[in-house]
N, C-alpha and C positions, 0 to 999 in steps of 0.2 A: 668317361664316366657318364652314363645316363640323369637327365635334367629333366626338372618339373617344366612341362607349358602350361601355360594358362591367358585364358580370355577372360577380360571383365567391364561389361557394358559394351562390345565392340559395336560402333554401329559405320556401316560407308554404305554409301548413294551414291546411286550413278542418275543425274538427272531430277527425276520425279521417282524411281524406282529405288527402294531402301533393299540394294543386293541381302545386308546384315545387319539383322534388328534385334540390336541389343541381347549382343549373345556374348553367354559367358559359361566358360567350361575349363575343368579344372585337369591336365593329363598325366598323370602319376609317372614317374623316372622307371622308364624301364617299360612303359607299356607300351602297344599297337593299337593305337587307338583311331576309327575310323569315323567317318565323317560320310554321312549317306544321306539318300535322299533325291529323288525327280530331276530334271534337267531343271535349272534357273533357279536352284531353293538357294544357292549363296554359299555352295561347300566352298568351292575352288576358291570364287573372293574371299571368302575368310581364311584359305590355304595360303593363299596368296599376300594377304595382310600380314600371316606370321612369317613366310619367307621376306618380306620386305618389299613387294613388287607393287603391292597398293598400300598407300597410307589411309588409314581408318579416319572418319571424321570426329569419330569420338571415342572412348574406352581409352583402356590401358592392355601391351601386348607386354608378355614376361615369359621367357626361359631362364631357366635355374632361380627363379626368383627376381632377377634381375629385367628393370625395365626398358625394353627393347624397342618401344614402340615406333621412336624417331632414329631408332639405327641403323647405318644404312646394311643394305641386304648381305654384302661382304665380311661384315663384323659379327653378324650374327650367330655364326659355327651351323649355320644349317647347309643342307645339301638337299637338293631340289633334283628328283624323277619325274620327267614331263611326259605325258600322254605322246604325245610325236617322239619319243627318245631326245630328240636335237643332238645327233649324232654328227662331226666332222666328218661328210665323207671321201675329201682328201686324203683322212687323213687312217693311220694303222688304230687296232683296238687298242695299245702298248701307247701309243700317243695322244689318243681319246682320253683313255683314264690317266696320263700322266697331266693333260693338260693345267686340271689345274692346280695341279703343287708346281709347274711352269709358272703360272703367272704368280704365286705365291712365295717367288723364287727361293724353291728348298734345295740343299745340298744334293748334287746328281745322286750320288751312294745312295741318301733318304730316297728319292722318285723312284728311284731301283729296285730299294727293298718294299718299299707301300707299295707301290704298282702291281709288283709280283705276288706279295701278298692280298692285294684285291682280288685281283684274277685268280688265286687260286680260291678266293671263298667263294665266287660263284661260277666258281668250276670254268674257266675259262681262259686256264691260263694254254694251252696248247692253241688256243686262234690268235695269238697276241700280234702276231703280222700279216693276219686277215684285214680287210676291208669292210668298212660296214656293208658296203651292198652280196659280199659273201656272206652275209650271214643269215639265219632264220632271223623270224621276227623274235622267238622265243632268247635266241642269243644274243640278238642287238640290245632288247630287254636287260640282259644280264649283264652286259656293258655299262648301261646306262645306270644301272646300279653299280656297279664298282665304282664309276667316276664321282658319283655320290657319294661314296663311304672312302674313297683315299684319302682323301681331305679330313679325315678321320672325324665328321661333324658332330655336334653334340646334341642333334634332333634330325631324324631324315624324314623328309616330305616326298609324298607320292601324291599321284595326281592322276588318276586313273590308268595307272600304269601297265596293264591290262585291256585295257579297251580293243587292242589294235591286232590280238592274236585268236587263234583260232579256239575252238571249248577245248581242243584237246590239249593246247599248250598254256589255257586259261588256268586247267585244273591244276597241269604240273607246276607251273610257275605261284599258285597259291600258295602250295607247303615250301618252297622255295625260301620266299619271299618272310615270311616266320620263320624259318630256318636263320638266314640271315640275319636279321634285325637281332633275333635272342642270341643269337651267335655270338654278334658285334657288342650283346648289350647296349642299342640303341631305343629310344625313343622314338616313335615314327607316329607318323598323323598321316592316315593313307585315305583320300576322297575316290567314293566310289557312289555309282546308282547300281548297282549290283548289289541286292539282296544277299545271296548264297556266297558272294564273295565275304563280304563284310560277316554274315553268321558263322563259316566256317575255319576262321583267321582272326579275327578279333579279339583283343580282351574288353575293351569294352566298344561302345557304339553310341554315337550320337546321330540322331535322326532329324531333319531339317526339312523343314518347310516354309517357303515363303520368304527365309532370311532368318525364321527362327529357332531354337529347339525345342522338337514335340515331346523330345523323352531322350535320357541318358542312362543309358546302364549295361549290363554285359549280354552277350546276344541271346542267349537261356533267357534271361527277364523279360527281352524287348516283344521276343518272336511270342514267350507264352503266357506275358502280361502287358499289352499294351495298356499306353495310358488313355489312347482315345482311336475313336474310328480312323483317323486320317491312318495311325503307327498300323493298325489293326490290317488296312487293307492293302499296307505300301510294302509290308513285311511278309513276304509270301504269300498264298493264298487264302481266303475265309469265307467262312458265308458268316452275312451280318445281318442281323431279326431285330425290326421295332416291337421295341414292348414298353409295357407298363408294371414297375414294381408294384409288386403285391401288397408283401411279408418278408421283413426278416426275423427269420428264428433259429437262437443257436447258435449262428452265425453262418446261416447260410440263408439264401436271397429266393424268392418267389416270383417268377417273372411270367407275366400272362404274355401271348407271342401267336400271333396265327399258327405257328402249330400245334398248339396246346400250350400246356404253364412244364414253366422250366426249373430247374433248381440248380443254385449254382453254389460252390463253397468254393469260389474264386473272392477274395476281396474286393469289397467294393469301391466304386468309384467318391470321391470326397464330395459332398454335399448332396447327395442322393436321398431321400425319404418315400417314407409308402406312397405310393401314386403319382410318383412321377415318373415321367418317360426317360425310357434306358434303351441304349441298343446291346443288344448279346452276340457277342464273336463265337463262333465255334469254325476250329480249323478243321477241314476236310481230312486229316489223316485224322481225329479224332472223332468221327463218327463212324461207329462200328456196328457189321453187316450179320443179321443171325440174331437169334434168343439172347433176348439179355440174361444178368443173372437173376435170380429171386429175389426179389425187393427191390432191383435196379431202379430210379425214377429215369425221368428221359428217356421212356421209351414206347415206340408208334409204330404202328402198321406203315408201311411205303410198300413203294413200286418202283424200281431201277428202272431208268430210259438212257439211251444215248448215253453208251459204255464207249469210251477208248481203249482200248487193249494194249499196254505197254511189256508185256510180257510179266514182270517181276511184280506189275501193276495193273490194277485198273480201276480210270476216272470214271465214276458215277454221277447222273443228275438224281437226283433223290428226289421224287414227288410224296404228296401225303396219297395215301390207297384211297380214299372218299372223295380224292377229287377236288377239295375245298379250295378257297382261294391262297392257297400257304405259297411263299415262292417255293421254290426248289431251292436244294440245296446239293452242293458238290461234295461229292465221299470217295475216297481214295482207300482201295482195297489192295490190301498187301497178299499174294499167292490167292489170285479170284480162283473162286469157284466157280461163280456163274455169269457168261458176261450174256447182258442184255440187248441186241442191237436195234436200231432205230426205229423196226417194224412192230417190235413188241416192248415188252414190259415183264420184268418180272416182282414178283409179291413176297414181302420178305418182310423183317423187322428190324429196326434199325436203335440202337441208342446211342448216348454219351453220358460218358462220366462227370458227376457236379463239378471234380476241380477243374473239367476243360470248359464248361460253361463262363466263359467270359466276359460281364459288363464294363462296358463302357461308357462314357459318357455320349447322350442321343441328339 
């Protein structure tokens, strides 16, 4: 049965460096909830605090409600997927994944039938007297998960589990990997610095920085309302414009910005007033190439420079047409029409929509 996790006040130091600063997050029974964020932000120590392998200096750790924090890692019904696999490889895939209902010394009959049933949920029950070094990286993978889930745990921890394979076996192994978990109706906490891993598999996301959380919520909120410029630029691509609030009217925002005033009918950031300084996210797939409609605001004369040509796509520098000191900004065109390459420039018009205009806080 799928169990609540939860963090509250967790803090552990290594040294003088606070890995995790007072973090606290709540993981609903049943969800894939991921843990993202830069090398060093304190996912994996705090992956690691919930499996049991570091003690927290402070806070409280709980599954199913129950306070875990001083238990040792073997009691806790978790099942830990390590970026290396930590594959036997002695030893067959049949004794990999049986190993440990071995040490948990279960009826041979039970090892028999869990076994065979892991392998067949991640399909992998025909290599069961292979070797790990006979196997892809994508199928050792899939081992590594079943030795996870025969123990039949009642939260599974990933730990970039992913890292170590090719984009082609990255992608297959995503829907996989939700396949499984909703399958088993598990709980899982899967630490990732993969953007598009985390948006496309997730139910919700927590984003980390530094040791802390910048923002929690499901991947649709993070990607196209962050809470501040760190989430804004660590979640896919943006371009991000210093400005100064205007006006709000209506309830929509007035932002003066070196390329002109902006309007946004994004919500605002919390403590914001006329005349203070704000930065405006707008993502590169939301700045669109062509006549706006009539009455559009947000929208300028430019100039396309320094096109890449992805066939299905193409990346845009966006300059303002007059030259002025505006930065450039990145536009991403779906089925181009016109690609501009490095020698020239071409003259076009460009807008956005107020709900893609996004404040931030500056």
């Amino acid at each position: 049965m799928a169990v609540s996790v939860g963090c509250e006040r967790v803090v552990k130091t290594f040294g003088e460096v606070r890995a995790v600063d007072d973090v606290t997050l709540a993981v609903e029974p049943g969800e894939l909830f991921f843990l993202l964020g830069p090398s060093g932000c304190g996912k994996t120590t705090l992956l690691r605090c919930i499996a049991g392998f570091c003690e927290p200096d402070a806070g409280v750790l709980r599954i199913g409600g129950a306070d875990i924090t001083r238990v040792p890692p073997h009691r806790r019904g978790t099942g830990m997927v390590f970026q290396s696999y930590a594959l036997w490889p002695h030893l067959t895939v049949w004794q990999n994944v049986a190993f440990g209902l071995e040490l948990r010394r279960r009826p041979r009959e039970e090892i028999r039938r869990r076994v065979g049933e892991a392998l067949e949920r991640v399909r992998m029950a025909d290599r069961a007297r292979q070797r790990p070094n006979q196997l892809s990286g994508g199928q050792q993978q899939r081992v590594a998960l079943a030795r996870a889930l025969v123990i039949e745990p009642t939260c599974l921890l990933l730990d970039e589990p992913l890292s170590n394979l090719d984009a082609k076996l990255r992608l297959e192994m995503r829907a996989e990997i939700r396949r499984i978990c909703k399958q088993a109706g598990l709980t899982a906490l899967y630490v990732t610095h993969d953007q598009k891993e985390a948006l496309s598999i997730a139910d919700r996301v927590a984003v980390l920085r530094a040791g802390r959380v910048e923002q929690c919520g499901a991947p649709q909120e993070v990607y196209r309302r962050p809470a501040n410029r760190f989430v804004a630029g660590f979640i896919g691509e943006t371009n991000v414009l210093d400005g100064t609030l205007a006006a709000v009217d209506a309830g929509r925002a007035r932002v003066r910005t070196a390329w002109g005033e902006l309007i946004s009918a994004a919500p605002l950031p919390p403590g914001l007033a006329a005349g203070g300084a704000v930065a405006v996210s707008i993502r590169p797939e939301a700045i669109r190439i062509g006549t706006e409609p009539a009455g559009m605001p947000n929208a300028f004369d430019a100039s396309l420079h320094h096109t890449v040509y992805l066939g299905e796509m193409a990346q845009h520098e966006v300059q303002r047409a007059d030259g002025a000191g505006a930065p450039a900004l990145k536009a991403f065109e779906l089925r181009p029409r016109v690609v501009a390459r490095d020698d020239r420039s071409h003259r076009t018009r460009i807008w956005v929509d107020p709900d893609d205009v996004v404040l931030v806080s500056a």
